[in-house]
C-alpha positions as CSV (number, residue, x, y, z in Angstrom):
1,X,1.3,-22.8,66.0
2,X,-1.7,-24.8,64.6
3,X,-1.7,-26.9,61.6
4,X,-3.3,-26.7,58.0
5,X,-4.5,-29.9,56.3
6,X,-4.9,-29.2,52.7
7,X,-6.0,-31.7,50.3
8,X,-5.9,-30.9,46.7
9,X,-9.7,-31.4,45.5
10,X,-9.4,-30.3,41.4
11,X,-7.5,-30.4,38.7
12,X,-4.8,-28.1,37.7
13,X,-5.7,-28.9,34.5
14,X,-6.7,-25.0,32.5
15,X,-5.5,-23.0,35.5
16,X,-3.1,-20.0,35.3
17,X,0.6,-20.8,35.1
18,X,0.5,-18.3,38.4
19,X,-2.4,-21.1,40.2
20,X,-0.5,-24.2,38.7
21,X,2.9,-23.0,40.4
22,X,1.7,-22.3,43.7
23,X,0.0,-25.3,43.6
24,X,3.1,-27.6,42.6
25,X,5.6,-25.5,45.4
26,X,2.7,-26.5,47.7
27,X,4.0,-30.2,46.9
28,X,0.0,-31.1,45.2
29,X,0.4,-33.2,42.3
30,X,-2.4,-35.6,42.2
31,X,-6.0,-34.8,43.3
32,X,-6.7,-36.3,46.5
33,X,-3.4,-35.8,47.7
34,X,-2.9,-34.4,51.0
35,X,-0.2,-31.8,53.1
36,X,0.1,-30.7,56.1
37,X,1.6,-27.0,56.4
38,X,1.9,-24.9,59.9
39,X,-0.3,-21.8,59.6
40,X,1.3,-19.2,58.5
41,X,0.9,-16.0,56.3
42,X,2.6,-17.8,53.2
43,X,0.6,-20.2,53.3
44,X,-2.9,-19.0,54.1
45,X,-1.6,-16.1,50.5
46,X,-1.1,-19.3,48.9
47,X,-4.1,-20.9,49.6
48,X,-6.6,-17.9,49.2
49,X,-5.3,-17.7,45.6
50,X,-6.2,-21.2,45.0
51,X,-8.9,-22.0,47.4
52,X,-11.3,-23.1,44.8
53,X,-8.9,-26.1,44.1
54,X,-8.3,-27.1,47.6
55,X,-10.1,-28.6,50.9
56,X,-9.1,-26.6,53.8
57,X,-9.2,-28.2,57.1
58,X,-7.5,-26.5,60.6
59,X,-6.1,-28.9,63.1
């Protein structure tokens, strides 16, 4: 399977309780910080709710 980098590029700072959570069980806390998930269908929900936030790059 290939790999997601995602980098957290904007605050959570104002968001939806809903954006803020996925963001924290995505392991984000700090802008710039950065995870590696495998692609999958839980992830990609997660980050198409919160795209605007995040960098997406595929590996």
């Amino acid at each position: 399977m290939s790999k997601i980098k995602v980098t957290l590029k904007r605050s959570i700072t104002g968001k939806s309780d809903k954006q803020r959570k996925i963001i924290e069980s995505m392991g984000l806390s700090r802008i710039g910080q950065t995870r590696v998930y495998e692609d999958t269908p839980v992830i990609r929900g997660m980050i198409n709710k919160t795209s605007h936030l995040l960098d997406i790059e595929t590996e």
